[in-house]
C-alpha positions as CSV (number, residue, x, y, z in Angstrom):
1,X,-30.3,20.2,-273.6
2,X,-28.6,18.3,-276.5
3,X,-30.3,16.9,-278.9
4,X,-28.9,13.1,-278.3
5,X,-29.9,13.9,-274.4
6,X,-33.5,15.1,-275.6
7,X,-34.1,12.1,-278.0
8,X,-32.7,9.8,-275.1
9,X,-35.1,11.1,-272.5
10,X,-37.6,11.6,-275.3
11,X,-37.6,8.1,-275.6
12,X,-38.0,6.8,-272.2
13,X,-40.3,10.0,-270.7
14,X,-42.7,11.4,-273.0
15,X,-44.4,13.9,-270.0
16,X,-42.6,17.0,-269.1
17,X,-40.7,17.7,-272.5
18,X,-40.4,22.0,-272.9
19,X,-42.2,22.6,-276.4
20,X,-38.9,24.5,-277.2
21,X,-36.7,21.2,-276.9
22,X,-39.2,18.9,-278.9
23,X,-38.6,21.8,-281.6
24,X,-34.8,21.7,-281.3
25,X,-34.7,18.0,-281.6
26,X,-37.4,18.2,-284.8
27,X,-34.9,20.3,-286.1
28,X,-32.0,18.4,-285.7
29,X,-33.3,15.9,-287.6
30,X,-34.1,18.1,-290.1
31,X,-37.3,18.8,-289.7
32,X,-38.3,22.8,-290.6
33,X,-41.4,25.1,-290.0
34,X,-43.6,25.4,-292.6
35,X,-46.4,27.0,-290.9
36,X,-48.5,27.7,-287.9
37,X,-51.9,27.6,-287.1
38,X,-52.9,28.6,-283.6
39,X,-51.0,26.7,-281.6
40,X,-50.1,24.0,-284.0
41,X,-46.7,24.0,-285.4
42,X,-46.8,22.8,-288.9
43,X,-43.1,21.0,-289.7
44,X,-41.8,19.1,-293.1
45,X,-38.9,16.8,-293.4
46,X,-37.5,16.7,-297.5
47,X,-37.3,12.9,-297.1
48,X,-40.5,12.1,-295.1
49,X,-43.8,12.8,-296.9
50,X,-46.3,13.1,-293.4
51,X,-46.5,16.1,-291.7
52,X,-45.6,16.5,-288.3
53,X,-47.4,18.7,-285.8
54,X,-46.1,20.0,-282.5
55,X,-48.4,22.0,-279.9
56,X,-47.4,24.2,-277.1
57,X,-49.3,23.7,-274.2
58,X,-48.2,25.8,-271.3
59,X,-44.9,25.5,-272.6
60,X,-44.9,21.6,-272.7
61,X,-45.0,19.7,-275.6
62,X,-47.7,16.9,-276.2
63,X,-47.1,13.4,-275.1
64,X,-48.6,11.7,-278.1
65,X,-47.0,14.1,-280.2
66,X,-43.4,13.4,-279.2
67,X,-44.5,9.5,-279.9
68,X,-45.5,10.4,-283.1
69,X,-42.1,12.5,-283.7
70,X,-40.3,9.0,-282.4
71,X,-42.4,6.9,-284.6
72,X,-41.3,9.0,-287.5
73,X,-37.7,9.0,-286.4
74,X,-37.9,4.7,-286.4
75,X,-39.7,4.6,-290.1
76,X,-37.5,7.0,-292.0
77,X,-34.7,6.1,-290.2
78,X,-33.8,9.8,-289.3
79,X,-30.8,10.6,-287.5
80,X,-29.5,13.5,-285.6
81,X,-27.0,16.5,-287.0
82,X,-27.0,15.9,-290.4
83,X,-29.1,19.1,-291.5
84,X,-28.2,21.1,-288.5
């Protein structure tokens, strides 16, 4: 899926996102892996200075993680494609 479709239905359906699309649309936004632990997938963005943390479970991402991912998108004003 594209990352405009995946931030569209990101933002209207938080259950039922594939881990691997919440990590393609982190990374569209410029977001990079800087580490795992476990599960937890560790991502910086150069102009945001929290953290963001994605888990796989059974190969869907967390709910409240994707709303934190969108909360982060709204307060840094990120947008899509400029560091792919």
């Amino acid at each position: 899926m594209r990352p405009q479709q995946l931030l569209k239905r990101i933002s209207t359906f938080r259950q039922n996102v594939r881990f691997s699309d919440a990590l393609t649309l982190a990374r569209s936004l410029g977001f990079q892996l800087d580490h795992t632990e476990g599960s937890h997938h560790i991502l910086r963005h150069p102009s945001v200075p929290e953290l963001l943390n994605l888990q796989e479970v059974r190969g869907q991402a967390k709910p409240y993680q994707l709303k934190q991912l969108l909360h982060l998108i709204e307060r840094y004003n990120l947008t899509l494609g400029e560091h792919e």
